[in-house]
PLY file of the C-alpha trace (Angstrom):
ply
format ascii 1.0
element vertex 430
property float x
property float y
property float z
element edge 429
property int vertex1
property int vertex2
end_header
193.94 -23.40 48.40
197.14 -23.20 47.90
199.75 -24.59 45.07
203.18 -25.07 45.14
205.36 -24.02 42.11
208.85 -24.58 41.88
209.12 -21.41 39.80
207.07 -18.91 41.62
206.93 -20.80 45.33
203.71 -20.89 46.75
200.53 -19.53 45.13
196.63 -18.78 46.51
194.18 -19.72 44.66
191.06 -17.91 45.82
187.67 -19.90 45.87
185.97 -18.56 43.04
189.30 -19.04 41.07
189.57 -22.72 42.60
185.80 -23.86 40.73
187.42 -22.58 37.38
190.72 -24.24 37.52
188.79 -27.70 38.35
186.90 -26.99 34.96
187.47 -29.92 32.66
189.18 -27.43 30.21
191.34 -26.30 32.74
192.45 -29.50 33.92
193.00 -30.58 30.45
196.23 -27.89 30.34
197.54 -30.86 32.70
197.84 -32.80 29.73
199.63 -30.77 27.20
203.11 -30.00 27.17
204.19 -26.77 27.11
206.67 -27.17 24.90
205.63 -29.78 22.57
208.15 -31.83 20.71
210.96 -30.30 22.94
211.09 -33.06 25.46
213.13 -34.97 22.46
215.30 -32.34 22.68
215.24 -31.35 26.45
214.29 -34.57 28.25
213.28 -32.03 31.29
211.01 -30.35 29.39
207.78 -31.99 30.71
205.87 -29.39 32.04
202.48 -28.50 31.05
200.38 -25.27 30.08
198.57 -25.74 33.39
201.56 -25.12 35.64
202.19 -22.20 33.13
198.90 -20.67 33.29
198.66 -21.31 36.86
202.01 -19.25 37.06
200.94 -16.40 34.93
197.34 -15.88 36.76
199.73 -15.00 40.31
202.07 -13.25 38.16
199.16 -11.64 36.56
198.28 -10.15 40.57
201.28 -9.18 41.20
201.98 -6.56 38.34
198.37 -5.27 38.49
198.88 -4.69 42.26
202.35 -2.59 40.74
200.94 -0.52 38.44
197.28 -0.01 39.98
199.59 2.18 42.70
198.86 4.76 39.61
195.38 4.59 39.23
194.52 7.01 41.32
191.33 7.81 40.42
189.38 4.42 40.38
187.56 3.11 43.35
188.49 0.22 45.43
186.00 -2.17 44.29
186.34 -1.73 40.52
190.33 -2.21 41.20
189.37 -5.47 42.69
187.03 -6.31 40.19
189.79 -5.91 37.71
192.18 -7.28 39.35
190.03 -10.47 39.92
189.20 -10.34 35.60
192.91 -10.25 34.86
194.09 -12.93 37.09
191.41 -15.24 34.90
192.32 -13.58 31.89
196.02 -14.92 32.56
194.84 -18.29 34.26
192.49 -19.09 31.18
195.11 -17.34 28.21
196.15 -20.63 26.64
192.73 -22.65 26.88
192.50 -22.95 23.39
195.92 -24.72 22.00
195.82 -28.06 20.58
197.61 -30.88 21.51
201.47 -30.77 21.66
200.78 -26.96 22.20
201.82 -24.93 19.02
202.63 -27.53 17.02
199.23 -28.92 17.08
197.77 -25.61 15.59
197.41 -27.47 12.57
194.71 -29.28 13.89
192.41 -26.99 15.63
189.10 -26.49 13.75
188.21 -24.84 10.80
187.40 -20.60 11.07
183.58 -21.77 9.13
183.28 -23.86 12.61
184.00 -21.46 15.03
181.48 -18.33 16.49
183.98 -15.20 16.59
186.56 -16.04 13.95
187.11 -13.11 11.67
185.05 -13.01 8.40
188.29 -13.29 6.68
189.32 -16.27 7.88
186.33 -17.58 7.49
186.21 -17.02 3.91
189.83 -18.31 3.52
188.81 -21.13 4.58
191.96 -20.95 7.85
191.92 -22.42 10.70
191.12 -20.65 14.06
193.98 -19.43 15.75
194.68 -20.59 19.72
193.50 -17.18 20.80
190.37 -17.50 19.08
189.62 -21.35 20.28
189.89 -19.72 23.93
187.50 -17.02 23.75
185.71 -19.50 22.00
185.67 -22.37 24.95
185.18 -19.62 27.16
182.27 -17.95 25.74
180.31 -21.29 24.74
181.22 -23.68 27.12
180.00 -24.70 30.39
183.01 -22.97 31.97
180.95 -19.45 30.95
178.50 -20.31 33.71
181.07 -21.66 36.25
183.03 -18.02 35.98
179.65 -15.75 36.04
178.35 -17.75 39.25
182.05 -18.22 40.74
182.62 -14.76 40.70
178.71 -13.02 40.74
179.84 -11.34 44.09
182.74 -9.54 42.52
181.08 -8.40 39.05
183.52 -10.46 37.11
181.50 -11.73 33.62
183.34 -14.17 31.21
182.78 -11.72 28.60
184.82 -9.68 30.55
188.13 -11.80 30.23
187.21 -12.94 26.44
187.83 -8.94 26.14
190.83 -8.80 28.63
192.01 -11.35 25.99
191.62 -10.06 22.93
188.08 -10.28 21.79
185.40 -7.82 20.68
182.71 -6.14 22.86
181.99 -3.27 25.10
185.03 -2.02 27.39
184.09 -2.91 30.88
186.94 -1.24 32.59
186.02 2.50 31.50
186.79 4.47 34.39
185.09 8.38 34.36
186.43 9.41 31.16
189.63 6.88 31.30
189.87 3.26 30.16
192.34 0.73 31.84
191.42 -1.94 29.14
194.31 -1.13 27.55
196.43 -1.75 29.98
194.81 -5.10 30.68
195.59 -6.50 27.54
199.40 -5.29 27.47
199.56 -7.24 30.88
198.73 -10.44 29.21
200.23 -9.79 25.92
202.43 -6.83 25.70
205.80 -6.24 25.17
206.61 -6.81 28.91
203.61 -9.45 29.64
202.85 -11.81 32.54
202.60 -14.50 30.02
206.43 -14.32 29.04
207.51 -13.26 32.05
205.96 -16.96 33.13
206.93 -19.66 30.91
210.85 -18.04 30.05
211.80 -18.60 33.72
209.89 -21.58 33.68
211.21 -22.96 30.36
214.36 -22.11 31.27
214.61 -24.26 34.27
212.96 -27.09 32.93
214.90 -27.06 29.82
218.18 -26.73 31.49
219.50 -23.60 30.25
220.31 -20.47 31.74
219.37 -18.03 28.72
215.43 -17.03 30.22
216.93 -16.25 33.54
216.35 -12.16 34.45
215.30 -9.88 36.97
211.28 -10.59 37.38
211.22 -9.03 40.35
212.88 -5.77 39.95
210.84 -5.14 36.40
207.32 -5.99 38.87
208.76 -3.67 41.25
209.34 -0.79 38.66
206.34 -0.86 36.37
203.31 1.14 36.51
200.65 2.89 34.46
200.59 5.84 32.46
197.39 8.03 31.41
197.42 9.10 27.91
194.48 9.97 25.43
192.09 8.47 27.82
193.15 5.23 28.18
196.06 3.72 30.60
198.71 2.19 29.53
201.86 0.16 30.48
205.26 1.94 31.69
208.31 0.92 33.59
210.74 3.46 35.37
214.23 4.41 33.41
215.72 2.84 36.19
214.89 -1.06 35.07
215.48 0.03 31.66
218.82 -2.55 31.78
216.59 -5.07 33.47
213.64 -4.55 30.26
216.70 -5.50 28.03
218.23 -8.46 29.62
214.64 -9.62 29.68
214.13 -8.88 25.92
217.79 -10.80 25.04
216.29 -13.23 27.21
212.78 -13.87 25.23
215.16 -13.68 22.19
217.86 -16.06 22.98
215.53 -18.62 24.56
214.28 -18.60 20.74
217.03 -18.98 19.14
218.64 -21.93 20.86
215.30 -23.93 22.35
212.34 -22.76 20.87
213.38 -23.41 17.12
216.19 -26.08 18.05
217.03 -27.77 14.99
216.13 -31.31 16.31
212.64 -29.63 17.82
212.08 -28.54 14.26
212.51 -31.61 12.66
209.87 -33.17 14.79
207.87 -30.24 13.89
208.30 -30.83 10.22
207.17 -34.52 10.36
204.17 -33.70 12.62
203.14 -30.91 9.57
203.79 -33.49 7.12
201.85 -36.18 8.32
199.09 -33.30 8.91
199.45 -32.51 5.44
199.25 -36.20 4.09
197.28 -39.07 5.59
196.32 -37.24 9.14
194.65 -34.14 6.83
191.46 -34.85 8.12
192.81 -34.97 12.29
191.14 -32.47 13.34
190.54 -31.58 16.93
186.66 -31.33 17.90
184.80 -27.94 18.06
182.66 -29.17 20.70
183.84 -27.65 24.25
182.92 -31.65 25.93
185.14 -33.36 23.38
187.59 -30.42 23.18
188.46 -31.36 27.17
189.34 -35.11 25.70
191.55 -34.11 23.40
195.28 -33.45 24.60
199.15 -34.84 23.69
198.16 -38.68 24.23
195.16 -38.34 21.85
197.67 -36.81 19.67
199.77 -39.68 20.06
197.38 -42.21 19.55
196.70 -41.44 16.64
200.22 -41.39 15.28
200.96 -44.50 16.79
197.85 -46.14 14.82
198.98 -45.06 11.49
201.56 -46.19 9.55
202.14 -43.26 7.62
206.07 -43.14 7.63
206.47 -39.47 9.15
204.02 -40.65 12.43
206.47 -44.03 12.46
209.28 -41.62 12.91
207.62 -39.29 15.37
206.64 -42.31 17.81
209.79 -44.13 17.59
212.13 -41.17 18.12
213.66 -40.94 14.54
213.62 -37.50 13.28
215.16 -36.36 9.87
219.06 -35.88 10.58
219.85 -32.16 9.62
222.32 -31.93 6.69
222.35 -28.66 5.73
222.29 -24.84 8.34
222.30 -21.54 7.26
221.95 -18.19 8.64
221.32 -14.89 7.97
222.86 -13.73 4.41
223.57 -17.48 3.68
220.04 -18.21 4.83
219.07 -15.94 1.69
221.46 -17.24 -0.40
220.84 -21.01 0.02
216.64 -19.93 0.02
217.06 -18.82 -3.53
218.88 -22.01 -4.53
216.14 -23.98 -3.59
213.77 -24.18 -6.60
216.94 -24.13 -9.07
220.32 -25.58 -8.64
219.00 -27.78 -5.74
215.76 -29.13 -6.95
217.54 -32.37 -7.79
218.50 -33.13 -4.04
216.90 -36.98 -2.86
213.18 -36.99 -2.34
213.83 -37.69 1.57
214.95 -34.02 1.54
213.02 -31.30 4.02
213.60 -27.76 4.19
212.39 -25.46 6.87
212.73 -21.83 7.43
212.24 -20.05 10.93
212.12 -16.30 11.23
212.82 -14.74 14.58
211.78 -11.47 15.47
213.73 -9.15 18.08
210.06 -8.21 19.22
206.41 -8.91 18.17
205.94 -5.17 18.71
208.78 -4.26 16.19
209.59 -4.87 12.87
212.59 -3.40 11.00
213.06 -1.88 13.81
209.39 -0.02 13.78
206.90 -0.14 15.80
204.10 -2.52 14.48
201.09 -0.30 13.44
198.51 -0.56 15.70
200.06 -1.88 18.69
200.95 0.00 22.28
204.12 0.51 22.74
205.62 0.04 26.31
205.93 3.44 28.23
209.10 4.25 29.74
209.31 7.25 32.57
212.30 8.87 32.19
214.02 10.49 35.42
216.16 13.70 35.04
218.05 15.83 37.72
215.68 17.84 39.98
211.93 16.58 39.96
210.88 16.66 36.28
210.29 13.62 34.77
208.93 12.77 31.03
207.15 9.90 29.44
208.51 8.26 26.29
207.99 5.39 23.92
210.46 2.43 24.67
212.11 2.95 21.67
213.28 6.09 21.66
214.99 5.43 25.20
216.49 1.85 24.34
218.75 1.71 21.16
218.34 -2.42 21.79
215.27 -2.37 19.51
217.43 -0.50 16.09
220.11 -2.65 16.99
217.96 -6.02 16.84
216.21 -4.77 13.75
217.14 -7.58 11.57
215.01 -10.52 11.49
216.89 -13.80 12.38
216.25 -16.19 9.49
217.36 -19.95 9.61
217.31 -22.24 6.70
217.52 -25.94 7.12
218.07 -29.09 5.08
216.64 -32.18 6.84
217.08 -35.60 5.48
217.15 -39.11 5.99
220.08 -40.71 7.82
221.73 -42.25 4.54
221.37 -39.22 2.46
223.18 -36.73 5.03
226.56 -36.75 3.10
225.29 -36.15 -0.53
222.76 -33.58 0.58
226.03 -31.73 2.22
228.47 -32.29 -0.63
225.88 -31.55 -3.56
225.24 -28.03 -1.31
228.54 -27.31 -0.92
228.94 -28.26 -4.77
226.83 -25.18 -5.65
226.74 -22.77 -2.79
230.97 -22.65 -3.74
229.98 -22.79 -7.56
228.19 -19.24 -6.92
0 1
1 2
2 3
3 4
4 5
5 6
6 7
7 8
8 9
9 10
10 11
11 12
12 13
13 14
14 15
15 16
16 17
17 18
18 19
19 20
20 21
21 22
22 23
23 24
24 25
25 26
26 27
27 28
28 29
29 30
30 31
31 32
32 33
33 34
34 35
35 36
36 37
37 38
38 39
39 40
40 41
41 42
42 43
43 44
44 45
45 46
46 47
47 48
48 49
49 50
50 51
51 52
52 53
53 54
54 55
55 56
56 57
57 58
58 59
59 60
60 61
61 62
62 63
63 64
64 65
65 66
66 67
67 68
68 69
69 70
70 71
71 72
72 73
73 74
74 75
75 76
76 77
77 78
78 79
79 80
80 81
81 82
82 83
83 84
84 85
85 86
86 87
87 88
88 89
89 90
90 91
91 92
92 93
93 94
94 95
95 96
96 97
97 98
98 99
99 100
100 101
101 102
102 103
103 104
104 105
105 106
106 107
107 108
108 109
109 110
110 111
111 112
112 113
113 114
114 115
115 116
116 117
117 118
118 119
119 120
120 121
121 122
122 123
123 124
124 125
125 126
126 127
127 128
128 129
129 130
130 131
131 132
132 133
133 134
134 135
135 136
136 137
137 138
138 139
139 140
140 141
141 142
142 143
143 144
144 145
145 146
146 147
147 148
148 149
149 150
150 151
151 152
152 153
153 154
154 155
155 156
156 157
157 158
158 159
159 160
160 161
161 162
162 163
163 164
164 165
165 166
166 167
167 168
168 169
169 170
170 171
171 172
172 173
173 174
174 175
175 176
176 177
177 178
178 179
179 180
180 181
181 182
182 183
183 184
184 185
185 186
186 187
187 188
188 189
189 190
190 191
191 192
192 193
193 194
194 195
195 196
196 197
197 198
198 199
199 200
200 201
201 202
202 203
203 204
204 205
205 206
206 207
207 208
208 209
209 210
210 211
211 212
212 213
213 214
214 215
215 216
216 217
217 218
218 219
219 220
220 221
221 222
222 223
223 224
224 225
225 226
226 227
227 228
228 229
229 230
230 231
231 232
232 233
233 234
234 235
235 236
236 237
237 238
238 239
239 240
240 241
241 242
242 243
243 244
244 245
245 246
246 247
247 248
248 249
249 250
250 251
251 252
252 253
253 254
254 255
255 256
256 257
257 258
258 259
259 260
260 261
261 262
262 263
263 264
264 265
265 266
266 267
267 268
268 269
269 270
270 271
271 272
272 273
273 274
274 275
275 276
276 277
277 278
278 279
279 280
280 281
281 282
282 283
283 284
284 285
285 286
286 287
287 288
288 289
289 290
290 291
291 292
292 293
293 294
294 295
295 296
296 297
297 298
298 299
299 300
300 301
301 302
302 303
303 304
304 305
305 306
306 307
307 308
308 309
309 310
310 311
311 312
312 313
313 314
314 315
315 316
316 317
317 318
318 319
319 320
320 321
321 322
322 323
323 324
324 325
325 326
326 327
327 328
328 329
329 330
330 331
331 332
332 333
333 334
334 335
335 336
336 337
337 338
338 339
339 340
340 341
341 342
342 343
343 344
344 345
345 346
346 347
347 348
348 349
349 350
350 351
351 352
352 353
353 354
354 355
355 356
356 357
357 358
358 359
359 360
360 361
361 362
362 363
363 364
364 365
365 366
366 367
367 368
368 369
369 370
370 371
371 372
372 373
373 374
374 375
375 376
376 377
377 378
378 379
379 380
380 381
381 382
382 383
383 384
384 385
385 386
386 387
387 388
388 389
389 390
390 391
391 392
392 393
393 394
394 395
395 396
396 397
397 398
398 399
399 400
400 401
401 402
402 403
403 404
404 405
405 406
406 407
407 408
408 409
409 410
410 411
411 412
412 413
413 414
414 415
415 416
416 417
417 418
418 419
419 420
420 421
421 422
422 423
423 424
424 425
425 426
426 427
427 428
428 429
């Protein structure tokens, strides 16, 4: 079988992979955009998680047919048995989001209903992130049965890819005294990931913009693996080190100017404030069967049953009119204003606060404890070559250190001018 993507051209689906994408969860990824609310804002912007996921399961093939050139040591049919795991690893990664993608997280189920979510969440009474509704659907659904007879031939287990993608249990890709697990999970979410390397280009073409665009193939071309400690893990060659930038400005930029648009944000404010109101108890079902039923037009229908005032503006394409942007230092300044000097601003008055991060694996600049930092093989004159963190060979990461912040002021249509002239009243008062 074979699927044509106007991203990634052509794409094979294999058999066994073929009886898990006709899986009622899969095919419900045909009915939830992947970018939510942004079709408001991008009229394009219609594409779905399927498309996506079908997109990063190829992509997923091609960079572990890069960097298993370095795996020297592992035998042919446990590089095709991992090879098979990570291609449904990335083809089931996103099984688990709600309608409207991430901005239905609010109404996936509870942690208390969920097998797998962490005690603590549990106890806090959260709800289950989108990662853990997947390993959840994938480990107690029928779609568990459908992978472990798909692929029985090839040794591939569904507990296999609920570890490829995150969860707990035994490492099934120990090889001699070396694990590639590792390196499987950086592959699907990692600093230079199959996942992102997906849905920027793709976003970016369906959105309209040119800020996702960079050199996929070149970075494929260039990565590999890297032994260390026992385990493998992810590297690229200093000579796509340029290429690993522009695809890092790329992830950031897309960020800043579609993924937290202001007008995209406003939707996402009324959806959380209808959530938070009279939809509090829309809540998506825990069963895997109902689950598959449950995608943007259930969403929808909902919101266009109620007449709770922030669904009436979602359905008929009113969001709050921003009155009030600020960035950075004035971001901070016009945060600390809030609870004071501005508390008296008219009741139809929203604020919202984004925080964008140069990388998830950095903060401040830092490397995030715990994670795996991207490997970069460093070439000098003559034959010797090193191994070093990303960081220390790209100054991109200290000079991104700061975390974007965005404050907004949404409000309705009428109350735009006073909500600007009562800010600018006290922001030039201080």
């Amino acid at each position: 079988m074979e699927i044509r993507d106007p991203i990634l051209g052509p794409i094979e689906v294999r058999p066994p992979e073929r009886r898990v994408l006709e899986h009622p969860l899969v095919q419900r990824l045909r009915r939830v955009r992947q970018l939510g609310f942004s079709e408001a804002t991008f009229p394009g912007a219609t594409h779905t998680r399927f498309l996506h996921s079908v997109g990063a399961m190829h992509l997923a093939g091609v960079a572990f047919d890069a960097v298993a050139r370095d795996l020297v040591d592992v035998p042919p049919t446990e590089l095709f048995r991992a090879r098979s795991t990570l291609r449904l690893a990335a083809l089931l990664h996103d099984l688990g989001h709600g309608p409207m993608s991430h901005t239905g997280e609010g109404m996936l189920p509870q942690a208390s209903d969920v097998p797998g979510a962490t005690r603590q969440d549990v106890e806090e009474k959260h709800r289950v992130t989108h990662e853990e509704m997947t390993r959840y659907l994938l480990l107690h659904s029928s779609l568990y049965d459908v992978i472990n007879d798909a692929f029985a031939n090839e040794g591939v287990r569904a507990e296999d890819v609920a570890v490829v993608l995150g969860g707990d249990g035994n490492d099934p890709f120990c090889f001699g005294s070396t694990s590639a697990l590792g390196l499987l999970n950086q592959l699907i979410a990692g600093e230079l990931d199959v996942d992102r390397m997906d849905y920027l280009r793709r976003d970016s073409y369906f959105t309209g913009v040119s800020y996702g665009h960079f050199e996929k193939d070149w970075l494929l071309s260039h990565m590999g693996a890297h032994r260390t400690d026992g385990t493998w893990r992810q590297a690229i060659d200093s000579s796509a080190i340029f290429a690993f930038e522009d695809y890092l400005l790329s992830r950031y930029h897309m960020f800043l100017m579609v993924y937290a648009h202001q007008r995209t944000m406003s939707y996402h404010k009324l959806l959380a404030l209808f959530l938070s109101g009279e939809g509090s108890n829309l809540q998506v079902p825990t069963a895997p069967e109902a689950f598959a039923d449950c995608d943007d037009e259930w969403l929808l229908r909902h919101l266009r049953g109620s007449s709770d005032s922030y669904a009436r503006r979602i359905v008929e394409g009113r969001p709050l009119s921003l009155a009030v942007e600020a960035w950075d230092d004035e971001a901070d300044a016009l945060a600390a204003l809030h609870k004071t000097q501005l508390a008296d601003l008219p009741s139809s008055c929203e604020w919202t606060e984004s925080g964008i991060e140069f990388s998830h694996e950095f903060t401040g600049g830092r490397p995030v404890p715990g994670g795996r930092q991207l490997l970069v093989r460093v070439a000098h004159a003559g034959s010797r070559r090193t191994v070093v963190p990303v960081a220390e060979h790209s100054d991109l990461y200290v000079r991104q250190a700061r975390r974007k912040r965005v404050v907004r002021i949404y409000c309705a249509e009428d109350d735009v001018r006073s909500v600007e002239a009562r800010v600018a009243e006290i922001v030039d008062a201080e």
